[in-house]
Each structure stands twice: as structure tokens, then as C-alpha cells.
C-alpha atoms as a printed R data frame, in Angstrom:
    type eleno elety resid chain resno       x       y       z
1   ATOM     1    CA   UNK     A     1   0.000   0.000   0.000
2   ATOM     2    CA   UNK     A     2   2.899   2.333  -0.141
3   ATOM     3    CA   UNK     A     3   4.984   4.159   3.010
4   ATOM     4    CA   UNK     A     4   3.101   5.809   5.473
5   ATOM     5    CA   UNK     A     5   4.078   9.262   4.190
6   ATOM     6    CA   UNK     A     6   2.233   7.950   0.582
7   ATOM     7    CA   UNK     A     7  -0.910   7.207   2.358
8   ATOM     8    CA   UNK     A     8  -3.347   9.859   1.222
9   ATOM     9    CA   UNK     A     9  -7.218  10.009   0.264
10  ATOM    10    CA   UNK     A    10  -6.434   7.794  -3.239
11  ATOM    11    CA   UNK     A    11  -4.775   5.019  -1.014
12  ATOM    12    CA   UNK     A    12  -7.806   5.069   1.198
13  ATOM    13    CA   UNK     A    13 -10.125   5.030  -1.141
14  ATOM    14    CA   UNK     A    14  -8.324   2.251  -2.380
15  ATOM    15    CA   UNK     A    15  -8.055   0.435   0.966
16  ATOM    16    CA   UNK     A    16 -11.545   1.357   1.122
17  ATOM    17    CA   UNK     A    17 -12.746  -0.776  -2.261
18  ATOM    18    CA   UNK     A    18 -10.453  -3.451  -1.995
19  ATOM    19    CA   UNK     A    19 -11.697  -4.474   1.891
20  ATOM    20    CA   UNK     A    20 -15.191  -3.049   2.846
21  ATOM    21    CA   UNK     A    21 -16.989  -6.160   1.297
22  ATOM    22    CA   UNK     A    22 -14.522  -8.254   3.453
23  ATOM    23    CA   UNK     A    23 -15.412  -6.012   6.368
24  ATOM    24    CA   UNK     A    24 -18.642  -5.912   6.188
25  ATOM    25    CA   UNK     A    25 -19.003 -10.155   6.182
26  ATOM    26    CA   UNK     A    26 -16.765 -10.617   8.800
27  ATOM    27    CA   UNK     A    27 -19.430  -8.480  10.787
28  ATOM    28    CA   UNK     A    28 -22.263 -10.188   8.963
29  ATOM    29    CA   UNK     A    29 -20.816 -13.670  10.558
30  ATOM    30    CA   UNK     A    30 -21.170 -11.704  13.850
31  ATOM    31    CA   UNK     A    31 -24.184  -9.431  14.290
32  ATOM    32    CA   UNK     A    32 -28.458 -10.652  13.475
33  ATOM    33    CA   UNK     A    33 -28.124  -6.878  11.840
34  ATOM    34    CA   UNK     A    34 -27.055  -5.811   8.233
35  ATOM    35    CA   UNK     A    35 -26.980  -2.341   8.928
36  ATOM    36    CA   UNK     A    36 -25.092  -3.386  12.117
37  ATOM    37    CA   UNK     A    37 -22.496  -4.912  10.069
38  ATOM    38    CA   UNK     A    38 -22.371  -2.208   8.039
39  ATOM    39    CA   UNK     A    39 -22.008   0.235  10.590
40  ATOM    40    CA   UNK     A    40 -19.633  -1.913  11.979
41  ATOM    41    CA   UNK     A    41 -17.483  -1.787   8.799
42  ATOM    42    CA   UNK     A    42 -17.291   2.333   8.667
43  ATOM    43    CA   UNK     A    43 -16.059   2.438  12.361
44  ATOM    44    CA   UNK     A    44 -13.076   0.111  11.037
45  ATOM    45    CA   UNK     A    45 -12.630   2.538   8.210
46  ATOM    46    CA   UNK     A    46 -12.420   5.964  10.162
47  ATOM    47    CA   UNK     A    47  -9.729   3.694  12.770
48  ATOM    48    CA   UNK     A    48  -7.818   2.931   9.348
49  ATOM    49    CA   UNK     A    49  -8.102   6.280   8.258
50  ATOM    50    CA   UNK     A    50  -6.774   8.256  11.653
51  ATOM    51    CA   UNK     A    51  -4.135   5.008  12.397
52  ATOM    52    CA   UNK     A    52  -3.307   5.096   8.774
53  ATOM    53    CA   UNK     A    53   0.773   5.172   9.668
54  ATOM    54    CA   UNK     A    54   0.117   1.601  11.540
55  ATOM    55    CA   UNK     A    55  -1.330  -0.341   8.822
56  ATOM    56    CA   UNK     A    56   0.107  -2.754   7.030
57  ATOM    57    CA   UNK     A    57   0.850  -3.854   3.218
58  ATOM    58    CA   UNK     A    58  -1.489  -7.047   3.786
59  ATOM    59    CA   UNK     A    59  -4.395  -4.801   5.644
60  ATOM    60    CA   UNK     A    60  -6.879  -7.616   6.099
61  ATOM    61    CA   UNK     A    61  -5.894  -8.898   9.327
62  ATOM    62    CA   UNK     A    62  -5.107  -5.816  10.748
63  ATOM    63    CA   UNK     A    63  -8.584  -4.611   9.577
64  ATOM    64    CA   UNK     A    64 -10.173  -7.690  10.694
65  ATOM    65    CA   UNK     A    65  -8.135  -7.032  14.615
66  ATOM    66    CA   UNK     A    66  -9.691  -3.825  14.551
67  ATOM    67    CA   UNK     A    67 -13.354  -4.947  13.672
68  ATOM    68    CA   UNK     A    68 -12.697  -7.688  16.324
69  ATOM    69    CA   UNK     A    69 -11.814  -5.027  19.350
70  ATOM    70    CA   UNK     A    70 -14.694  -2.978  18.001
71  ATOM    71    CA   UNK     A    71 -17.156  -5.590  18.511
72  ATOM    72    CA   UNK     A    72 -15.906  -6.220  21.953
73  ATOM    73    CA   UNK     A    73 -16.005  -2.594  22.733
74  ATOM    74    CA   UNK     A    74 -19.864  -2.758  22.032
75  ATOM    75    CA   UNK     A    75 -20.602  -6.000  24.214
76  ATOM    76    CA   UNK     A    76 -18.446  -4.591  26.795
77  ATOM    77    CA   UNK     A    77 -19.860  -1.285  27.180
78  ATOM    78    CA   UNK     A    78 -23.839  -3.112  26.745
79  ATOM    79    CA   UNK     A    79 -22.746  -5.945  29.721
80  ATOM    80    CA   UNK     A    80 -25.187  -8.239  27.868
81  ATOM    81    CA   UNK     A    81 -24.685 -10.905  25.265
82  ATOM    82    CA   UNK     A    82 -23.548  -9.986  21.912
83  ATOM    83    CA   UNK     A    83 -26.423 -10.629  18.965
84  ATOM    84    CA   UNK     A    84 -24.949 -13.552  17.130
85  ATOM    85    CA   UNK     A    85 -26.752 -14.465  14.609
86  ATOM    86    CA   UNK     A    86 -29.115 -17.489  14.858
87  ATOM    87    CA   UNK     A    87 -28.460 -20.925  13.126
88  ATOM    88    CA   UNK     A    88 -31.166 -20.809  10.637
89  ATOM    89    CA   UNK     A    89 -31.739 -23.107   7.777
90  ATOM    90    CA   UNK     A    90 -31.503 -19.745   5.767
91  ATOM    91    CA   UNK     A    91 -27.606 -19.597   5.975
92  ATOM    92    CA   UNK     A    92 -27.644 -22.747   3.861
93  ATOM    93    CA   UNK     A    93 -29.205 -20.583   0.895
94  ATOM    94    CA   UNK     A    94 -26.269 -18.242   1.225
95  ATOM    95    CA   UNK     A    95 -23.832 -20.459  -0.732
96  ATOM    96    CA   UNK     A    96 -24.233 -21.369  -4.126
97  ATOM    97    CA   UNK     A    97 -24.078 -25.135  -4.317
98  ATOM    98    CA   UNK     A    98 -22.517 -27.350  -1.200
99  ATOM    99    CA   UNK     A    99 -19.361 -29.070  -2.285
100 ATOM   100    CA   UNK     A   100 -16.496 -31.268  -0.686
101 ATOM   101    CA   UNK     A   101 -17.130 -31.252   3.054
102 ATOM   102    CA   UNK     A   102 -20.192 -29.076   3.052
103 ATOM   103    CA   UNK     A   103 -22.110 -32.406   1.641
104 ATOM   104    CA   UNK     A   104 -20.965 -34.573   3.738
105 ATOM   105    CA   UNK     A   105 -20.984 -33.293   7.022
106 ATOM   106    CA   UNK     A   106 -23.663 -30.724   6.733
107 ATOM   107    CA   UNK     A   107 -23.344 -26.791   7.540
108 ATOM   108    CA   UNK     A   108 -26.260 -26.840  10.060
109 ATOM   109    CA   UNK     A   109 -24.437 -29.857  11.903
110 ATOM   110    CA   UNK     A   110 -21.015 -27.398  12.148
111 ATOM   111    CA   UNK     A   111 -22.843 -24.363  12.914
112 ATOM   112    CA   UNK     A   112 -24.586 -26.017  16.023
113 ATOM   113    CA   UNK     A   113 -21.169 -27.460  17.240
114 ATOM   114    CA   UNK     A   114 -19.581 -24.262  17.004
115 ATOM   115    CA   UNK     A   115 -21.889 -22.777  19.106
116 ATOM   116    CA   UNK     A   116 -21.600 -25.208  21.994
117 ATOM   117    CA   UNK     A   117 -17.587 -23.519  21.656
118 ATOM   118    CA   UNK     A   118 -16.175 -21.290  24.085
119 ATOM   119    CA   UNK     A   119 -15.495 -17.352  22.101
120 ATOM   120    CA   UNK     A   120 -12.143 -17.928  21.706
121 ATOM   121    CA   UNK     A   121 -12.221 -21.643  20.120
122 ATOM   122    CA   UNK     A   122 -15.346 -20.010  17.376
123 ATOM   123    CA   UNK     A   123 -13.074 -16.833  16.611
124 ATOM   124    CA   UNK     A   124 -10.372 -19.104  15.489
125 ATOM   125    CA   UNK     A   125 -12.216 -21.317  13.661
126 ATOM   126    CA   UNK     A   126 -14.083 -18.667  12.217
127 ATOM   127    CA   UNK     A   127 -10.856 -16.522  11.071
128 ATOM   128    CA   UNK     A   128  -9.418 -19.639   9.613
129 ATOM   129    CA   UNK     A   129 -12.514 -21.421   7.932
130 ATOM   130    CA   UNK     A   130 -14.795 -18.542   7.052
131 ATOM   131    CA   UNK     A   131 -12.543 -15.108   6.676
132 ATOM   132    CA   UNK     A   132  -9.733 -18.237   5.135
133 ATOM   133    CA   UNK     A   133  -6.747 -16.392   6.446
134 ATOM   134    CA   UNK     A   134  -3.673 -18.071   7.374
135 ATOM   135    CA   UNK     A   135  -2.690 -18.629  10.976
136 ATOM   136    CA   UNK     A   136  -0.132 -16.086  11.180
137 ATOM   137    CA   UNK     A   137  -2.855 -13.612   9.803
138 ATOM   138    CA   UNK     A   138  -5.217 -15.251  12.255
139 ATOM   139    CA   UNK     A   139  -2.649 -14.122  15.099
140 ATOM   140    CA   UNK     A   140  -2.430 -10.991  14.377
141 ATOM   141    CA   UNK     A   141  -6.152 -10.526  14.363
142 ATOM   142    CA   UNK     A   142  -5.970 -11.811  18.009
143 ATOM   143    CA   UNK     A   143  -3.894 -10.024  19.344
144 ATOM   144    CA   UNK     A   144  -0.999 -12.879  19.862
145 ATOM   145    CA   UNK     A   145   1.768 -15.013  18.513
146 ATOM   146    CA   UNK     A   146   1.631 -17.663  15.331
147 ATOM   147    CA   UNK     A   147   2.299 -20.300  18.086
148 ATOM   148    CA   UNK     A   148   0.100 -19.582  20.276
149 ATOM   149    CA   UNK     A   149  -2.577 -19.517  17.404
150 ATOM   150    CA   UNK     A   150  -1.611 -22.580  16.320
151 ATOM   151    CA   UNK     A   151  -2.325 -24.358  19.478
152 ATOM   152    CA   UNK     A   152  -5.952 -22.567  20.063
153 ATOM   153    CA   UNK     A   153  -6.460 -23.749  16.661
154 ATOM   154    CA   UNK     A   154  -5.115 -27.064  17.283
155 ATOM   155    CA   UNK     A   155  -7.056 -27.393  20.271
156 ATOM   156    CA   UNK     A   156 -10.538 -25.885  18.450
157 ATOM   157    CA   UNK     A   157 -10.426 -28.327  15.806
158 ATOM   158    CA   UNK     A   158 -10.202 -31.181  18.873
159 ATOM   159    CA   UNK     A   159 -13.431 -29.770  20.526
160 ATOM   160    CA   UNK     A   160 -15.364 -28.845  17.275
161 ATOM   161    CA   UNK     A   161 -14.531 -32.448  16.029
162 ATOM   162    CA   UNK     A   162 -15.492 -33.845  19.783
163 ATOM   163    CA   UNK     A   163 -18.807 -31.294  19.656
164 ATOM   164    CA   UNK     A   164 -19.630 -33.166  16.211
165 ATOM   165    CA   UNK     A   165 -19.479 -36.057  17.359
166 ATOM   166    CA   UNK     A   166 -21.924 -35.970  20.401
167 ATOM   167    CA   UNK     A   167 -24.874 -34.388  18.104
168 ATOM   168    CA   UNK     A   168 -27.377 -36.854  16.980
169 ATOM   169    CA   UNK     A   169 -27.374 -38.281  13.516
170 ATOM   170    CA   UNK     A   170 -29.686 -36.628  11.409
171 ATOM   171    CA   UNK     A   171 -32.681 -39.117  10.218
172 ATOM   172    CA   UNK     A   172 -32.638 -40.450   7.255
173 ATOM   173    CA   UNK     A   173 -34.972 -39.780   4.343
174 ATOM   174    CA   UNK     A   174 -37.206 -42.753   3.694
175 ATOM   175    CA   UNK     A   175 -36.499 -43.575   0.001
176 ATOM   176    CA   UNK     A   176 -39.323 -44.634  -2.033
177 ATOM   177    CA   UNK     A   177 -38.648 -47.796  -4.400
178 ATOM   178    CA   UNK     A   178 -40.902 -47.459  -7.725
179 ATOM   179    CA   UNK     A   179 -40.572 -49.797 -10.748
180 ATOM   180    CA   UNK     A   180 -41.792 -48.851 -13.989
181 ATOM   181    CA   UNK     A   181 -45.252 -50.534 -13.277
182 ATOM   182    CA   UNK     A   182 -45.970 -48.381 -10.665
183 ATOM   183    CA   UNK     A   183 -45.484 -45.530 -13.017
């Protein structure tokens, strides 16, 4: 993004275009509001814009630490539990067609163990799986070292998988036989 002294109104605007949509899903992920999300995602912007010195080439994580704090800020300052947004069927219609893992397992099934996760164990998951950044990127989003990271993530994936395992299997769809005769 150029040296600090280089960061003027055409880099922002830049900054601006190249990470708002990225901002403004991370918040999505995190908030039952989209103006909430949105809102969320021009409070990041004026903290780029008066910290613009501090930010780095590869803004994303440094976007997404700020968006992070932010939210805290807000459930802080309320004392009551922040709005997550609620596991809905709907969230399936989001994506375009499930693939790989999403097929087998079932989003629905992952969303519900990821809630019975402590914070810390869903942010990781969540900056690794959904925002798909890297674990050094996902450490400096938290506020701590690649190691460190590695081991919450490490030790995530071990709940998540144990959370998975203690749901239910989903019934099974009764599968009608026909034969041409029937037809």
C-alpha cells in the first residue's frame, strides 16, 4: 500500500474498495443486523483512516483485529450478550451449491457445534474457515503469537470435532422404491 508518508485520500479510497466487502461479512458472521455490520465496517474505516501510519501492506488482518476489538467494545460497554446471529436453515441458501465437506458433514451440523464452543475456540475457527486467512494472519487478528494460534487452533479443531461427534445423527430420508409398473 505504499509508506506511510504515501498514504493519502487515493490510497484510502483504495483500501476502502479493496476491503469493505470483506469487512462488512466478517461483521455479517457476527451481528443478526445488516446495517449493524455495516455500521460496523465504517467504524473500522475511520480507525484505518486516523491510524493510517500503523497499517500494514497485507491490511486484512489488521482490519479484521480492529473490527474484532470494536465488537468487543460494544458488548463490553452493553454488559449483555452480543447478537450472534441465529443458526437458521436460511444460511444454507447463502452459498451457491454445497461441495467437498459441506455435503458430507452438513453446515447446520457445524454451525450447532460451534456454538456449543467457548469465544475464543469459534473466533479461530471462524478466522481460519470462514474469513480463510492463514494462521499467522489469524494471530495478528488476536492479538498474539503464530504459536500460540496454532495451538488454540489445534485445540478448536479437537473440541469442534469432539462437539460433532456428540450431536445426533440426522434421520434419514425414507427412500421410495418405484418400478416402472408403478409408473
Amino acid at each position: 500500500m505504499g509508506p506511510p508518508e504515501r498514504r493519502d485520500e487515493a490510497w484510502f479510497t483504495s483500501l476502502y474498495a479493496a476491503e469493505y466487502a470483506h469487512i462488512v461479512r466478517y461483521g455479517q458472521r457476527r451481528l443478526d443486523d445488516g446495517y449493524a455490520s455495516a455500521e460496523l465496517a465504517q467504524e473500522v474505516f475511520v480507525v484505518a483512516w486516523r491510524r493510517r501510519g500503523e497499517v500494514p501492506d497485507h491490511s486484512l488482518p489488521w482490519l479484521y483485529g480492529v473490527a474484532r476489538r470494536l465488537l468487543a467494545n460494544q458488548w463490553r460497554s452493553r454488559r449483555a450478550a452480543p447478537d450472534v446471529l441465529p443458526i437458521t436453515d436460511a444460511d444454507l441458501d447463502r452459498g451457491a451449491h454445497p461441495s467437498g465437506a459441506d455435503v458430507t458433514v452438513g453446515v447446520t451440523d457445524v454451525r450447532v457445534a460451534l456454538a456449543t464452543l467457548g469465544d475464543l475456540d469459534q473466533e479461530i475457527l471462524r478466522l481460519i474457515g470462514w474469513e480463510e486467512l492463514t494462521v499467522s494472519e489469524a494471530a495478528q487478528v488476536l492479538g498474539c503469537t503464530r504459536a500460540t494460534a496454532a495451538v488454540r487452533l489445534h485445540r478448536a479443531r479437537r473440541r469442534l470435532t469432539e462437539a460433532m461427534s456428540d450431536q445426533p445423527a440426522p434421520p434419514r430420508r425414507a427412500v421410495l422404491a418405484s418400478t416402472r409398473e408403478d409408473l
